[in-house]
N, C-alpha and C positions, 0 to 999 in steps of 0.2 A: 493203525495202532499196533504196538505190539505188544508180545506177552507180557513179558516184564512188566508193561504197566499196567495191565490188568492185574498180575499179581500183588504188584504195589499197592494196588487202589483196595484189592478185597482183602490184603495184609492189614492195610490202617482201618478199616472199616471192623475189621476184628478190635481194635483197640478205642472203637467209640461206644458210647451209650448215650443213649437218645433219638439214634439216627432213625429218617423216616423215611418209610420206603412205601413205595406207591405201584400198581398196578397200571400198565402204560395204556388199558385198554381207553380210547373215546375220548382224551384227554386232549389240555393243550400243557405243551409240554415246555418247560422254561429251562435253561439253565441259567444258573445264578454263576457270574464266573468274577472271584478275586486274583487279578492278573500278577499274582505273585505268591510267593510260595505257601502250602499248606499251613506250615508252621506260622507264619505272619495270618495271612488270613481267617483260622480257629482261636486268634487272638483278639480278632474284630467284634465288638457287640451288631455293632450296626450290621456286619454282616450276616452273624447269627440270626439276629431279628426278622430281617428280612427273608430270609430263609423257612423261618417260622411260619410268621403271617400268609406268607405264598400258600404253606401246604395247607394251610386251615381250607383252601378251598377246594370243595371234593374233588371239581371239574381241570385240577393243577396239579401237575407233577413239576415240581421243581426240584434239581439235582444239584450238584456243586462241583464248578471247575476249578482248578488250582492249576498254576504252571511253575513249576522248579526250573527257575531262568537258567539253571547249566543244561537245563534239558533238551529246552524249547527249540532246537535246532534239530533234536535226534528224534522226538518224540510227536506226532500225533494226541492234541490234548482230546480227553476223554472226559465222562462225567464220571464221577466217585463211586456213585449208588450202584447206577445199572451198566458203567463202563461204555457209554455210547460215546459215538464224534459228536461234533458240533451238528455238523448236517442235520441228525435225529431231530433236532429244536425247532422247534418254530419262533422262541425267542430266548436271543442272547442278552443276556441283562447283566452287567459289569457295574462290580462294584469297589471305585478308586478313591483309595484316600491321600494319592500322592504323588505328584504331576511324574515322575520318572516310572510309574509304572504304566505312563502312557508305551511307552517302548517295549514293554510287554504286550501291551493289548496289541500294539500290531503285528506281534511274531504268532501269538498266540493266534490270530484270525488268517496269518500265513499260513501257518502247521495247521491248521482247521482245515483251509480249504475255501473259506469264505473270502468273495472279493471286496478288498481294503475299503471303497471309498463306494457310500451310499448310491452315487448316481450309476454305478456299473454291475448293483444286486439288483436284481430281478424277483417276483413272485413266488420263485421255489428256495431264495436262499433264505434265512431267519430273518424275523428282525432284530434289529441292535439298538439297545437301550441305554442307557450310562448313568448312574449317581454315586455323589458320595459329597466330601468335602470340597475338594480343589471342584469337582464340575459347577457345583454350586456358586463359585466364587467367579469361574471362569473357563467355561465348555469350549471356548474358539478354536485351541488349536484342533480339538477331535472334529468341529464341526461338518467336516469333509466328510467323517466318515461312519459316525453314528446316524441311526434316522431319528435320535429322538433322544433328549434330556429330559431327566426327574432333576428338578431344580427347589432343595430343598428335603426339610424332613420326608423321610420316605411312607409315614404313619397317614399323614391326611390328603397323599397325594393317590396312595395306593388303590381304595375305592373305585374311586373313579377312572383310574384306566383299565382296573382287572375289570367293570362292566361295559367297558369301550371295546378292550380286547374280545371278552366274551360272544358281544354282539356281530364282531366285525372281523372276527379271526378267519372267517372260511372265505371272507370275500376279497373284494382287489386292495393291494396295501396300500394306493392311494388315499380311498375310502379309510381308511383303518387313519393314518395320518393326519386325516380332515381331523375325525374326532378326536383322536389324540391331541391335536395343537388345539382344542378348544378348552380342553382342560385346563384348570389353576395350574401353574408350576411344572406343564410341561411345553418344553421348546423344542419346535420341529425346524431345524433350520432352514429346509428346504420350501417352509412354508410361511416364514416369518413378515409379519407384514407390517413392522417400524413399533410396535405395543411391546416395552419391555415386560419379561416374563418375570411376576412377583414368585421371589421366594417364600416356600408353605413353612408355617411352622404348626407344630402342635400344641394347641391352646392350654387343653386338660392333659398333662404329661401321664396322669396318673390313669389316663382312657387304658394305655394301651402298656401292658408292662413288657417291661426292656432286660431280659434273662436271658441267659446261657439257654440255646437250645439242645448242644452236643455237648457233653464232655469228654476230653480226651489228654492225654496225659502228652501230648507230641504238640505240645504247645509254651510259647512264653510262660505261660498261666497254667502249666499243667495242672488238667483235672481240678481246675477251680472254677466254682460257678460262680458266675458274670452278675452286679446288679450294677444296673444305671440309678443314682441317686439323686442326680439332679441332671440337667441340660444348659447349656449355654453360661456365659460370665457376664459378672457385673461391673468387672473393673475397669474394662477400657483398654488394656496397655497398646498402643498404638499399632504396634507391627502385628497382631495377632488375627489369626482367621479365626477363630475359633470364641474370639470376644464378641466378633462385630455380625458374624455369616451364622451362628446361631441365639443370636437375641431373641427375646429376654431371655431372663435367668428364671427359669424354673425348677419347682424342685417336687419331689415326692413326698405325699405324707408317711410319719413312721410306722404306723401302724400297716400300710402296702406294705413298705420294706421289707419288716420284720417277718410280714404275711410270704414274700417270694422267697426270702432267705431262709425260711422255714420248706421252703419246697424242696430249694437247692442241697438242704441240709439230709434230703433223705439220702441222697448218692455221695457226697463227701463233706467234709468240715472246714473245707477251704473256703471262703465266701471272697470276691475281691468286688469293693467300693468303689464307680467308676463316676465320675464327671470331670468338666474340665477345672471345676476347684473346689474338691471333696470337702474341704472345711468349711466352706461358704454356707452348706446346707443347714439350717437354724435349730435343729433336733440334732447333728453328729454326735455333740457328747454321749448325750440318752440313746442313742443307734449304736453307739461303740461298744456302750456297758451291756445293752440287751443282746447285743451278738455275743457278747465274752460269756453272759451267764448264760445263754445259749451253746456254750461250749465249741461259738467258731473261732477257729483261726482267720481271721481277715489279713486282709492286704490292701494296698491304695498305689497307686503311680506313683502320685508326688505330694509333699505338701506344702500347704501357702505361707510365708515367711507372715505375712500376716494378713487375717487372723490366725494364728497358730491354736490348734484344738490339743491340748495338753493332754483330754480324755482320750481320742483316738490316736495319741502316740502312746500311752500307756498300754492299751489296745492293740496295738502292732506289737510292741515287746513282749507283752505278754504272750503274743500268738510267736513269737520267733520269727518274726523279721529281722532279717540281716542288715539291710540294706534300705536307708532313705532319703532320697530325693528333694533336697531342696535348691528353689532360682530365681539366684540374685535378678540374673539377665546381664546385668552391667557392675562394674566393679565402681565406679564414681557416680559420686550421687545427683551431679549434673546431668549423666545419662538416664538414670533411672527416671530423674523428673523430665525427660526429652520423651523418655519409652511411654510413661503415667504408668510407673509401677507401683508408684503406690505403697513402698516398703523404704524404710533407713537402714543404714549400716547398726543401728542397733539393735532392730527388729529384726536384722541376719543373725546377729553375735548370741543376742537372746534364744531363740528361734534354734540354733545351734549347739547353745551350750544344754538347752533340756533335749535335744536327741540324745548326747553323748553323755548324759547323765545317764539315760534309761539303760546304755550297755549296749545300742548298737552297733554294729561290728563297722557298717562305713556308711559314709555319707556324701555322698553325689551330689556336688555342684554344679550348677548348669550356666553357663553365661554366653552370651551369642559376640562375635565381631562383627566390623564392619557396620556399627550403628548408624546412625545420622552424627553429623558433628565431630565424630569420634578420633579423636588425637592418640598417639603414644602415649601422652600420661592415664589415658582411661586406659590404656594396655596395662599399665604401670599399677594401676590401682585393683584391677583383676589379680595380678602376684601378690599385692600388699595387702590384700585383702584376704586370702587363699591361706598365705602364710600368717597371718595373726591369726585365723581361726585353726592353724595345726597347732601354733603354740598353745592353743587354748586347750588341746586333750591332752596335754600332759599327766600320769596318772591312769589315766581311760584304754580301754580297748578298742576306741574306735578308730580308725585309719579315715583320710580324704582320697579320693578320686575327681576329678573332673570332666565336665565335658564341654567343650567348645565348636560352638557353630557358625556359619553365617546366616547373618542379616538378608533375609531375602522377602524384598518387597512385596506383599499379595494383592490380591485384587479388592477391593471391598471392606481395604483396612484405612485409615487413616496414610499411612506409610505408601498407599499404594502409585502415588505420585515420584517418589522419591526412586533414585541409583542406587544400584550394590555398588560396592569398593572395586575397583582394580583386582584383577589375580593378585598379582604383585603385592599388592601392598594387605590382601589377606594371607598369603604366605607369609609374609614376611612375621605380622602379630602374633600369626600361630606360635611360629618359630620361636619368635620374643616370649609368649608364655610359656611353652615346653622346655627352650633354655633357662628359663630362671628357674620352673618347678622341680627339675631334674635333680639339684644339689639336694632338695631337701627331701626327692621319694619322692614326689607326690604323679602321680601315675594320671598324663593328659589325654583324653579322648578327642579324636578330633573327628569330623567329619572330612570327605574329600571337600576341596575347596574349588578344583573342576568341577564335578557332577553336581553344586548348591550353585555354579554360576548356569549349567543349565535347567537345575530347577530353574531359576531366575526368568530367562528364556521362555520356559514352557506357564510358569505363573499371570505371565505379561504379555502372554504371546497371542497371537490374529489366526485366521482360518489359512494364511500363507505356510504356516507352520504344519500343517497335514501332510504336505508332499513333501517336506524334509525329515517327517515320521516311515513314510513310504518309501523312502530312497534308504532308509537304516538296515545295513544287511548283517548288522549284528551291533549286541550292545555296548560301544565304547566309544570314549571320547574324542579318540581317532576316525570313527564314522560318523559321529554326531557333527565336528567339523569339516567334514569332508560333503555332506549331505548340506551342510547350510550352503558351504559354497558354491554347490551345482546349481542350488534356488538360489542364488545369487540374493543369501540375505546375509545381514552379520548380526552376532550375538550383543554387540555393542549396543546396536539399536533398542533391542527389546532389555536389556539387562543396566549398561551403564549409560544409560538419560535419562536425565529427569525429566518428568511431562510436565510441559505445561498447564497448568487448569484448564486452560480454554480446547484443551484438544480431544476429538472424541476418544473415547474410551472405547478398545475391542470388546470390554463385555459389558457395555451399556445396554446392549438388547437385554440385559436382567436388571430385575429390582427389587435388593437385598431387602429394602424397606426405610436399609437407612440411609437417608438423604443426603448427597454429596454435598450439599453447604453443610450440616456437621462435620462432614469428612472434612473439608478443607480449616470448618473453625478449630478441629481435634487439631491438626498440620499447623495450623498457625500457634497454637499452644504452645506445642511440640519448639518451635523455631525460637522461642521465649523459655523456654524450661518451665511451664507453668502445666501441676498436674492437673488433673477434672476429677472429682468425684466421685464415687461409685456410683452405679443406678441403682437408684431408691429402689426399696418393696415394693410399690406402689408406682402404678402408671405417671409417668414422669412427661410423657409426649416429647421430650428434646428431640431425640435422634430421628423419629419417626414412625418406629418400627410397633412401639407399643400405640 
């Protein structure tokens, strides 16, 4: 390590409150490591959480790693707290919410010091643990080199390994592994024996609350405390991780809410409203108004074309939000019923014209390329659509912005059978939408369309993918294909084909809960333009999962 980053670490450490610090004496000692930069990772609930729950236990010192990827080359990672290496740890626990930050986790275990791949550590090096979302959906490519997946909510999985760990931390890691893989929801690869590993979820959301543990102003979210208001979605839309990998839709009662936001409220008045579709929660209104005569200022990510909560957009204005977030996904409404999104072109126009009533300054379009199906004219109806909602603030102070993605298949979704588009022919729609928006100002976000074909890759990818993570001597797209070649794999493979149903799946050793004949009946929908439903309140048993 050097100074510098000890200085850095006990610099930001001055600008947190909350942070917990712990006496290293007779302990076992964790760190908790988000393989990308501070700023991204203090914007994570799930990782706060976890963070949390860890130190509740006397007998645990858990610290927090971060890597500043310009760094990670010059730099020896350390913990935050007490500024230790990795070596200090007995266990390394990574917490990834996003397949290219696999390419961190192995620079970050290079600069550590730890050796890459499971079967070449030994009894004196940590162990290596992994969760988050992508693990959840799909662990294969790290399988090399993690000893062990939390596959699944980390709340009801956690128990039971911190008394495995406890029992078995001083003895041989084999032992320690045994128990481990006997656990719900966690997978030992090294010891897997054909039994897919069900993913946990947490029953009573309301067990265990889901808060900001640190606040810090060196965040997306500066100095705003964090509440989870509900978990998991009920819509479906086909391509989504986040519909299908944390099922059902739960949600918290308002009286907890209002009870954590009361907490959050002693340290500031910023409160932000977190699930994956904040409007969905059956109390928002009554939650919106009780936060406002509670004198917070709230905030939300994004909100849902429909149901649109009129009350908590009054509620953002009021608090001075600039800025909100609303996504189509698809400009033609043949795509949106291919996605099951479940929204019209007038439910956009609607949905839009009372933002820009309340006086917000702009508004964030989100729309992905490269769908299933997807033709120039659905390019065509992303501009047409774009530009009838500028003409529509005429008058207004609000401005559009946009931002455009690709379509990248997941594991565990509906879509997860299905090819990305061609390089070629996502550059090219970029292109077509940012040439047409350009006349009229409208200011296009894009994503690289490299680095979403290797998400793609790393989404879809097998355990052959670990030694092209290991052969990465730095992070660019120039050694991403320079390393597949040497593994004599192609990006084609895992990226642009479609599987066929009958073929095994590399993460079939897990089971999300939801049953692949829904999957494929969602896919046959899809291939008809016919949307599905939302999932009822109430136990429905289709999918499986409930």
């Amino acid at each position: 390590m050097t100074w510098q980053a000890v200085k850095e670490a006990r610099q930001r450490l001055k600008g947190e409150r909350g942070t917990i610090y712990k006496d290293w004496g007779g302990k076992i000692h964790i760190a908790l490591i988000y393989p990308n930069s501070y700023y991204l990772g203090m914007s994570n609930l799930g990782f706060q959480t976890i963070y949390g729950l860890l130190n509740r236990y006397d007998n645990i010192v858990c610290e927090r790693v971060f890597c500043e990827p310009k760094k990670l080359k010059a730099e020896i990672p350390i913990s935050l707290e007490s500024q230790r290496p990795l070596t200090d740890f007995d266990i390394l626990a990574f917490s990834i919410s996003y397949e290219l930050d696999y390419f961190n986790v192995v620079q970050i275990l290079k600069a550590g010091g730890i050796p890459l791949f499971a079967a070449d550590r030994n009894e004196s090096h940590p162990l290596l643990i992994a969760g988050g979302p992508c693990i959840t959906a799909n662990p294969m490519p790290l399988s090399t080199i993690f000893d062990c997946f939390a596959i699944g909510e980390g709340e009801p999985i956690l128990p039971g390994f911190m008394a495995a760990l406890m029992e078995s931390i001083e003895g041989k890691k084999d032992e320690l592994l045994k128990k481990l893989a006997s656990l719900p929801g966690v997978y030992v690869p090294s010891l897997y024996e054909g039994i897919p590993i069900r993913r946990q979820w947490l029953a009573d959301l309301d067990s265990v609350a889901t808060t900001s543990v640190i606040l810090t102003p060196d965040t997306e979210l500066g100095n705003m405390h964090l509440v989870e208001i509900a978990r998991g979605c009920g819509w479906g839309c086909r391509f989504c991780l986040a519909g299908f990998q944390f099922r059902p839709f739960r949600f918290r009662p308002l009286d907890s809410l209002l009870a954590q936001a009361e907490q959050g409220l002693q340290y500031t008045n910023r409160i932000g409203l977190l699930a994956a579709a904040v409007s969905d929660h059956p109390e928002i209104g009554e939650l919106a108004y009780r936060l406002h005569r509670m004198d917070a200022e709230i905030s939300v990510s994004s909100l849902r074309v429909r149901p649109f909560s009129q009350a908590l957009l009054k509620s953002l204005a009021k608090s001075g939000a600039q800025t909100v977030t609303l996504a189509p996904e698809a400009g033609s409404q043949r795509l949106r019923s291919i996605i099951n999104k479940c929204v019209t072109e007038s439910d956009i126009i609607e949905a839009f014209d009372k933002v820009a009533r309340q006086g917000i300054r702009q508004v964030k379009l989100y729309f992905m390329i490269g769908l299933p199906a997807e033709t120039d004219a659905d390019i065509d109806e992303i501009v047409k659509l774009t530009l009838n909602l500028k003409e529509r603030l005429e008058g207004t102070v609000t401005r559009i912005a946009i931002t455009v993605e690709p379509f990248v298949p997941k594991a565990g979704t509906p879509f997860q059978w299905l090819a990305m588009a061609p390089e070629n022919v996502l550059n090219e729609r970029v292109n077509r939408i940012k040439n047409a928006l350009a006349r009229s100002g409208i200011e296009v976000r894009t994503e690289s369309v490299g680095w979403s074909l290797v998400q793609g890759v790393l989404a879809r990818g097998d355990a052959k993918l670990g030694e092209v993570l290991a052969k990465m001597q730095r992070n660019s797209l120039a050694a991403w294909r320079k390393a597949l070649n040497e593994c004599n794999l192609s990006a084609a493979y895992y990226a642009h084909r479609e599987l066929p149903p009958h073929e095994p799946l590399p993460w079939n050793v897990l089971d999300s809960g939801v049953s692949s004949d829904y999957l494929k009946k969602e896919l046959g929908k899809a291939r008809l333009s016919i949307e599905s439903l939302p999932c009822p309140p109430a136990e429905c048993h289709k999918c499986g999962v409930c």
